[in-house]
C-alpha positions as CSV (number, residue, x, y, z in Angstrom):
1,X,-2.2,12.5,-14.9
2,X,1.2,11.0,-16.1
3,X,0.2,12.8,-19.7
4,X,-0.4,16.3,-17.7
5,X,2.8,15.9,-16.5
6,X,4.6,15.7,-19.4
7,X,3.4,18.7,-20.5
8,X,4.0,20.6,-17.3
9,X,8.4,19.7,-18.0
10,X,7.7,20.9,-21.7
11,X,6.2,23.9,-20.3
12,X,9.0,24.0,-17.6
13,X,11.8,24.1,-20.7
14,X,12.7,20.8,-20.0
15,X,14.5,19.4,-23.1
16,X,13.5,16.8,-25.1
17,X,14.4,13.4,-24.6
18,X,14.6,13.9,-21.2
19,X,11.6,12.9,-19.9
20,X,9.8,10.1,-21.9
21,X,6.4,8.7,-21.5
22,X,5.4,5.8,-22.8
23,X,1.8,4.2,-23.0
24,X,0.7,1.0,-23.6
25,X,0.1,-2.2,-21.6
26,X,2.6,-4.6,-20.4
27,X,3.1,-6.7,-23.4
28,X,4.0,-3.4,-25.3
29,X,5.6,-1.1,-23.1
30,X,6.4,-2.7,-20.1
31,X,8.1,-5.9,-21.3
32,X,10.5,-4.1,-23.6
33,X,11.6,-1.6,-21.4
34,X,12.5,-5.0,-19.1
35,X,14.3,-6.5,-22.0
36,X,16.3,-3.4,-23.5
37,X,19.8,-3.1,-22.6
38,X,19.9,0.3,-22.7
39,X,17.3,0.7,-19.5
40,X,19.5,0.4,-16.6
41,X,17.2,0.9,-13.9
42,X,13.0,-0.5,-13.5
43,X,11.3,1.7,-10.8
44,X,7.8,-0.3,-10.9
45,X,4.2,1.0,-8.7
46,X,1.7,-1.8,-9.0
47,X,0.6,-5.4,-8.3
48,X,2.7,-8.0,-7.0
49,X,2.3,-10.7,-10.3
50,X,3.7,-7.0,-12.4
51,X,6.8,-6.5,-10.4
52,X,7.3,-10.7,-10.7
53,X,7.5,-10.4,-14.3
54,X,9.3,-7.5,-14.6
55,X,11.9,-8.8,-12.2
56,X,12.3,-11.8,-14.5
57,X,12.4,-9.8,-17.6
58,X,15.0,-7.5,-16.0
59,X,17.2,-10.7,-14.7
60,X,18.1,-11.2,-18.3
61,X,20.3,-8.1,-18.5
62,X,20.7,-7.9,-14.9
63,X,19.9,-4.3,-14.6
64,X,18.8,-2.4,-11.2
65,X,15.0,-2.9,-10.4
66,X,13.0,-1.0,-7.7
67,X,9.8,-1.8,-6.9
68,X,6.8,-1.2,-4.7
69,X,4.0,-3.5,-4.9
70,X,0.8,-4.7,-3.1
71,X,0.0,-4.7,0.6
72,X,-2.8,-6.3,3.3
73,X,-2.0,-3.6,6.0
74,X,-2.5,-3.5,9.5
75,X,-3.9,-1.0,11.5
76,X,-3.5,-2.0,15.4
77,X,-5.9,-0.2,18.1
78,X,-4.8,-0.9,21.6
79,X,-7.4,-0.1,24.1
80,X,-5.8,2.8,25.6
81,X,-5.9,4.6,22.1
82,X,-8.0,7.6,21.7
83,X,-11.1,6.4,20.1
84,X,-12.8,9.2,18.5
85,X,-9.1,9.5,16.9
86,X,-8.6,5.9,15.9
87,X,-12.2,5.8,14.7
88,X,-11.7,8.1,12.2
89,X,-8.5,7.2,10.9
90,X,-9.7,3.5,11.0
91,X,-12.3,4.4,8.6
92,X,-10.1,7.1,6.3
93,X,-7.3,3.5,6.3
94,X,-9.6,1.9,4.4
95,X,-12.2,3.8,2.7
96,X,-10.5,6.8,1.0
97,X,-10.7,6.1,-2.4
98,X,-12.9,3.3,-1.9
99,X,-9.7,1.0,-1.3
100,X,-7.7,1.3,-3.9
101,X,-4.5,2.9,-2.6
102,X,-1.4,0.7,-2.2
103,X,-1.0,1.4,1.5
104,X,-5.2,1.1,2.4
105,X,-5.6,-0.3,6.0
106,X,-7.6,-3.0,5.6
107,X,-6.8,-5.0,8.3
108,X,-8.3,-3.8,11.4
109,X,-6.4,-5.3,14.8
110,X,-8.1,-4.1,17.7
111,X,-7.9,-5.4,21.3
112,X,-10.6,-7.6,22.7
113,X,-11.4,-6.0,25.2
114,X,-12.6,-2.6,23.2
115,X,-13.6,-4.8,20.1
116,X,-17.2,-4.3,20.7
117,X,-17.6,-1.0,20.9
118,X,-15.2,0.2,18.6
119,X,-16.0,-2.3,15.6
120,X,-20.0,-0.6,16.3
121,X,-18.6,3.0,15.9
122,X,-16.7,2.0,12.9
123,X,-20.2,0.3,11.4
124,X,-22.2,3.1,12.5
125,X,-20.1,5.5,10.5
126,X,-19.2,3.3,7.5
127,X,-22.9,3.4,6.8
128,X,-22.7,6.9,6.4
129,X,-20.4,7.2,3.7
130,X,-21.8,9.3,0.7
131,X,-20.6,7.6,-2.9
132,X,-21.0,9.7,-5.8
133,X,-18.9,10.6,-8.6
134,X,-16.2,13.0,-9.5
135,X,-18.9,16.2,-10.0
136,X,-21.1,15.5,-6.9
137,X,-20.0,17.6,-4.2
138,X,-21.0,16.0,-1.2
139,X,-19.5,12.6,-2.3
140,X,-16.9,11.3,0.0
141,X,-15.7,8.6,-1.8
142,X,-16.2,7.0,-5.5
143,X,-16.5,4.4,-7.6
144,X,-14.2,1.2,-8.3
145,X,-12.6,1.0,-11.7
146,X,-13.9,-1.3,-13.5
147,X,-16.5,-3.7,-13.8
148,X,-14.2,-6.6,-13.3
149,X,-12.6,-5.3,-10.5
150,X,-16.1,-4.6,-8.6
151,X,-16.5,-8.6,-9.6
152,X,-13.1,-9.4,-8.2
153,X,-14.1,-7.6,-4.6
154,X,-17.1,-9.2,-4.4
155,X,-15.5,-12.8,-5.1
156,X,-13.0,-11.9,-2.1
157,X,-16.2,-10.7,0.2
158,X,-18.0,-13.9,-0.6
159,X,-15.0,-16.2,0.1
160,X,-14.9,-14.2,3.5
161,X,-18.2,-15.3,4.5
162,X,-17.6,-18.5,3.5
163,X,-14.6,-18.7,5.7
164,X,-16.3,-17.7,8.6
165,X,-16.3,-13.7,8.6
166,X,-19.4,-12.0,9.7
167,X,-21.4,-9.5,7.4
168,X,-21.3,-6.1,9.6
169,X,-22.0,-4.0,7.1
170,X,-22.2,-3.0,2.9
171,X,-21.4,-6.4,1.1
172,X,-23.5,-5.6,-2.1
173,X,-23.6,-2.9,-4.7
174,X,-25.4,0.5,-3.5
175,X,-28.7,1.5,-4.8
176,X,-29.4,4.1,-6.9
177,X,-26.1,4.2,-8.2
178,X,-26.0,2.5,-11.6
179,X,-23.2,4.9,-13.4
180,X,-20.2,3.3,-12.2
181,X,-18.7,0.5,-10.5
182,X,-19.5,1.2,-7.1
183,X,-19.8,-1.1,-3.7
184,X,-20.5,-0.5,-0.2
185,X,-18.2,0.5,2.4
186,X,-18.0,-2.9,3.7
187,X,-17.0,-4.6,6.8
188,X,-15.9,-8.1,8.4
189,X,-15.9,-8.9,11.8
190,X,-14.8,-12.1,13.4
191,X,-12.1,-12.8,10.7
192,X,-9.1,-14.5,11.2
193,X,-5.7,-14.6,9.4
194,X,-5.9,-17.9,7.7
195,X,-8.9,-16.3,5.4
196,X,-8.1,-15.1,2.4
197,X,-10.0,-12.1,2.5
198,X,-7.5,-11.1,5.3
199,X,-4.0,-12.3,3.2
200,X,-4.8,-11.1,0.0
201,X,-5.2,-7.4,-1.5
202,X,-8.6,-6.8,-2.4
203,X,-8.0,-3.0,-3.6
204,X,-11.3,-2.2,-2.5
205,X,-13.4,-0.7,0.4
206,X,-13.5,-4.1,2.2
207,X,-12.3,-3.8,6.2
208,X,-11.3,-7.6,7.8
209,X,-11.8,-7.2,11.7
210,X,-9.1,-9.2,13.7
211,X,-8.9,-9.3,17.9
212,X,-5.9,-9.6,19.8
213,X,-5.2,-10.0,23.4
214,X,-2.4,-8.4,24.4
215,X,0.8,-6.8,22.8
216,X,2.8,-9.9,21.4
217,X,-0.5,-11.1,19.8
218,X,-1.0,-7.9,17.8
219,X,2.9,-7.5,16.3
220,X,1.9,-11.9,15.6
221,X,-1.4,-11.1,13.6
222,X,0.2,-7.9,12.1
223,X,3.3,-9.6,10.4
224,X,1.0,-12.9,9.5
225,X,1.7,-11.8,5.9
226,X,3.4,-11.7,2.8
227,X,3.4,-8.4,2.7
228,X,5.3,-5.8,4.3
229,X,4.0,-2.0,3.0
230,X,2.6,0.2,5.9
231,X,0.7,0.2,8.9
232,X,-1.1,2.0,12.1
233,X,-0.5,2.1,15.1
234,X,-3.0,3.5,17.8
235,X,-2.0,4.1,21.8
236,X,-1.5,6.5,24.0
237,X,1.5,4.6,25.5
238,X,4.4,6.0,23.5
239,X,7.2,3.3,25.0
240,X,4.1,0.6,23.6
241,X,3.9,2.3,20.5
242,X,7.6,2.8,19.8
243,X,7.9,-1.1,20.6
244,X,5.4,-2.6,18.3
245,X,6.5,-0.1,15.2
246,X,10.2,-1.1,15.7
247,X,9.0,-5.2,15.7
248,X,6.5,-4.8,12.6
249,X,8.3,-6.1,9.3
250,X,6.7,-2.7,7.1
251,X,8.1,-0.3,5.8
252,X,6.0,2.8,7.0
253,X,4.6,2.8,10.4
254,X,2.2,5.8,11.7
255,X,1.7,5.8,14.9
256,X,-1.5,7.4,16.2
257,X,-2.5,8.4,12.5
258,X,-2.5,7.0,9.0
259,X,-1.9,7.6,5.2
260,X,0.2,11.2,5.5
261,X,2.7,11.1,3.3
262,X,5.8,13.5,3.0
263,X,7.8,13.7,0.2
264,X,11.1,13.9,2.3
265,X,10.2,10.4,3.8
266,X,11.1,7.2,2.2
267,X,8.6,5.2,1.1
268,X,8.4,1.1,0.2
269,X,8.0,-1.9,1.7
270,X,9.4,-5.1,3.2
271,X,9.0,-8.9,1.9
272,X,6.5,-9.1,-0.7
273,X,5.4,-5.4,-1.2
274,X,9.1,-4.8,-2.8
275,X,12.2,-3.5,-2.2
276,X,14.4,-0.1,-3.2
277,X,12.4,3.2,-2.7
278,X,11.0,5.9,-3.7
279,X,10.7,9.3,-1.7
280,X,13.4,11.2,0.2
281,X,17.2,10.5,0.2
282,X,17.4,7.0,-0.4
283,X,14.9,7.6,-3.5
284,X,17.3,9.6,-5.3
285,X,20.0,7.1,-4.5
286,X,17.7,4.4,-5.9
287,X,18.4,6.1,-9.3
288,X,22.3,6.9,-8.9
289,X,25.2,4.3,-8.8
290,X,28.3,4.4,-6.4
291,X,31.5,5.3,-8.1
292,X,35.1,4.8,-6.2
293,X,37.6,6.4,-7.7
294,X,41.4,6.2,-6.5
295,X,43.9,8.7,-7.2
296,X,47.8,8.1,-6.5
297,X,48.6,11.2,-5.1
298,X,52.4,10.9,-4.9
299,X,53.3,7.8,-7.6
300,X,56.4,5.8,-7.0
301,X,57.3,2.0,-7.8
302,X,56.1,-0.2,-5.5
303,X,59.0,-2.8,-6.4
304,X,56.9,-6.0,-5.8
305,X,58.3,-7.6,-8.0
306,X,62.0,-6.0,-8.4
């Protein structure tokens, strides 16, 4: 994609120099654009050990960083939401792109006393879920990417179970599907948020199932986290849903939807999942400095020291 791009501002008459891509892994790319003094600002997308490093590589020349790492994000169902609405977005939170999108909902908050039926809708329809690859047109959603990040999902799964979470549905590989690294749309119910299945990023199509009672338990559980990236909200009470947006520590809030994105909106996250942004007005300032500049506009002596 990045590579397409590049040839898109060539096309455009963009002149050279710039607009620079550079490939490589950290060691090789990354680290020396930390280290140069020349590079005055690190805008970084990507995990939260990444953005560590770079942040201590860019310390040494004390240049600008901006970064926007991991999350574990919370999607909140009250009981008065619209469930046929809050069903579907609770599945597309989590399972578009089989989980690996910074801002997936995979924390799934919903209120007691609509747990039930709502986690059984969400099951119901998880098992659905087509996989396929990129050329199979009826595929709703792919594969992982890698072999050892499939391993890495499956060691967070396992660790959930052994914590106390309850196998709903998925939790293995798919059958019949041996050309990638696929798993199961997968869900856990009964979790709570001392597991680390809940407090860690799994990038994957893995849904933890929390319950809350009542409004201050929710905005608790939902901010029980290092992170701080986006989240959902879902109730028909718009003062309720204007109150628990405003009191969650994230960044991007939807209320009654989740995952649009508009360029005009700033985008990044609180605590852990980074600072700066990207998107909208105060993503172009993230890439500008402030300049005061004072002009004497009638000069006389001052005879301080006359």
């Amino acid at each position: 994609t990045a590579i397409r791009l590049m040839r898109l501002l060539e096309e455009a008459g963009l002149p050279a120099g710039v607009a620079n891509l550079v490939l490589g892994a950290g060691p090789e790319a990354g680290a020396p654009l930390g280290d140069h003094p020349d590079v005055d600002l690190l805008s970084f997308t990507g995990g939260l050990q990444t953005g560590r490093r770079l942040m201590a590589a860019a310390a040494g020349t004390v240049k600008k960083v901006a970064l926007e790492l991991g999350g574990k994000n919370p999607n909140i169902v009250f009981a008065d939401a619209d469930f046929d609405t809050a069903v579907d977005m609770a599945l597309t939170a989590v399972f578009l792109h089989s989980g690996q999108v910074c801002s997936a909902g995979a924390r799934l908050l919903v209120e007691d006393s609509l747990h039930d039926r709502f986690v059984d809708e969400v099951v119901r329809r998880a098992r659905l879920i087509r996989l396929g690859g990129p050329f199979d047109e009826e595929a709703q959603t792919g594969p992982l990417i890698s072999e050892a990040h499939r391993a890495k999902v499956e060691a967070y799964v396992a660790q959930g179970l052994a914590e106390g979470a309850v196998l709903r549905c998925g939790g293995a590989r798919p059958e019949g599907l041996d050309d990638g690294f696929y798993y199961s749309p997968t869900v856990l119910d009964e979790c709570d948020a001392r597991m680390t299945v809940v407090q860690e990023e799994s990038f994957g199509p893995v849904l933890t199932v929390e319950r809350f009672t009542d409004e201050a338990e929710a905005v608790r559980l939902a901010n029980d986290t290092v992170y701080g990236l986006a989240g959902g909200v879902f109730t028909t009470d718009e003062a309720k849903a204007q109150r628990v947006a405003a009191r969650l520590r994230i960044g991007t809030v939807w209320i009654n939807d989740y995952h649009p994105y508009l360029p005009q909106a700033e985008w990044g996250g609180y605590k852990q999942s980074g600072f700066g942004r990207e998107l909208g007005p105060a993503g172009l300032a993230e890439y500008r400095e402030a300049k005061h500049i004072y002009r004497n506009t009638d000069p006389s002596p001052q005879g301080w020291f006359s």
